[in-house]
N, C-alpha and C positions, 0 to 999 in steps of 0.2 A: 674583958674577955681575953683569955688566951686558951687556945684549942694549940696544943703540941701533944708528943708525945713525952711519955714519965723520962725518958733517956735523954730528951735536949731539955726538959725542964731544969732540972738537975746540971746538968753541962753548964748553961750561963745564967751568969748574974744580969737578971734583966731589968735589978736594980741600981748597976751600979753607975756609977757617977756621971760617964756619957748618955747612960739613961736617962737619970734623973735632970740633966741640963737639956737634954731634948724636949723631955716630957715637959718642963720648965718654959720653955720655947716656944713650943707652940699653946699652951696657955697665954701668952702671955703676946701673942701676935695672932692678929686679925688677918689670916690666910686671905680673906676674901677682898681685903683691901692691900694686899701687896703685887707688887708687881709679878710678872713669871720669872724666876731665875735661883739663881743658889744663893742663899745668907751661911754663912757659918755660925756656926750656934759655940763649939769649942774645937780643942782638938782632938781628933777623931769623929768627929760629928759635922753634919751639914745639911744643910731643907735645901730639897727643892723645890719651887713653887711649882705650879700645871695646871692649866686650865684645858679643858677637850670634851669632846661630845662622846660617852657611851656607846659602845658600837658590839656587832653579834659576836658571838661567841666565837664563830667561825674566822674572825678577824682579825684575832688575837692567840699570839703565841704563849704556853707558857713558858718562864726561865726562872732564872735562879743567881747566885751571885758567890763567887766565892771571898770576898773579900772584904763585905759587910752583910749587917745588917740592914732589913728594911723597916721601918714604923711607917706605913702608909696609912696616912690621915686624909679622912675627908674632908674638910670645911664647908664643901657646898653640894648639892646634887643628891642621888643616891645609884650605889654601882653594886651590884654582884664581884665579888671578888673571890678567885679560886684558889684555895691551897693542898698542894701533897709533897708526900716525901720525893724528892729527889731521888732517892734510890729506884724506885716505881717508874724511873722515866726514862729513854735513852737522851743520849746529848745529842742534839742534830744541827747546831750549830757554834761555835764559841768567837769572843769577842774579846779576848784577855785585857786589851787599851782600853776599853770600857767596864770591864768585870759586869760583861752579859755573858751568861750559857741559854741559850735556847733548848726547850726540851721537848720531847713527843708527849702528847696527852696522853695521861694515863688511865688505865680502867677505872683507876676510884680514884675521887680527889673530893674535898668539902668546900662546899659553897660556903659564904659568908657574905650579909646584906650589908653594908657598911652604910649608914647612914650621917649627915652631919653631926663631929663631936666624937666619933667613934673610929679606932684603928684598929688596926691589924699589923702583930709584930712578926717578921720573917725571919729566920735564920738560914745560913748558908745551905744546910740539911735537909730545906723544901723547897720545892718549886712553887710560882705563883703564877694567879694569871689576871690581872688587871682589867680594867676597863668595860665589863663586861654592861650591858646595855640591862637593868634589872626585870624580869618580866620581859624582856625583848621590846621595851618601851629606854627609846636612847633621850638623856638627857644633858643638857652639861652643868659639868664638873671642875672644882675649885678639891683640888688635891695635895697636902705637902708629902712629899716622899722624903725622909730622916733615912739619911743614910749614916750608919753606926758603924766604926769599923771592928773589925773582928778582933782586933791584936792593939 
């Protein structure tokens, strides 16, 4: 599934080759047997491993990244995970040494169940919001976040 809009579909190739080694990657590794940390996959690309317990919605901020991409993959658990355009949101806090922007919630944003096996790709262009507890039932989570870079 990719839920974007027709104007960032168009903008990236979300086939191309740092894709497709990402994509390649975590097929190809048991998220739920590696340890927490970063593997590099090639250049421009890298997993983060994450293990954590789902938590309220109130708990978590959304942000956004200018500098990659995100493939957020599940391997274990199940999370509510939120996405909207960036545009829709103000910036309320920035991290440039980390390429975090934290954003204000915005009036519409779409939910998405991520279940084991299943991701969800971000671009610079949307805000996301993580972790979210599904049903308000917290459970934990075995998460690779693919960071893709933009350039």
């Amino acid at each position: 599934m990719l839920a974007t809009s027709l104007e960032l579909a168009t903008k990236y190739d979300y086939l191309a080759e740092k894709f497709a080694k990402s994509f390649e990657w975590l097929k190809n590794n048991d998220a739920t047997k590696l340890e927490n940390g970063r593997y590099d996959i090639c250049e421009g690309a890298f997993a983060l491993v994450q293990r954590y317990t789902t938590v309220p919605f109130e708990a978590i901020r959304f942000e956004a990244h200018n500098d990659y991409f995100d493939i957020q993959y599940l391997a274990q658990g199940i999370e509510t995970f939120n996405v909207c355009l960036r545009k829709d949101c103000q910036v309320t806090e920035e991290d440039p040494a980390n390429d975090m922007v934290y954003l204000s919630t915005p009036e519409v944003y779409t939910s998405v169940t991520l279940k084991p096996g299943e991701f969800a790709i971000v671009p610079p262009e949307e805000g996301h919001q993580p972790r979210i507890a599904h049903q308000g039932n917290a459970v934990e989570v075995v998460k690779v976040v693919v960071k893709v870079a933009v350039k």
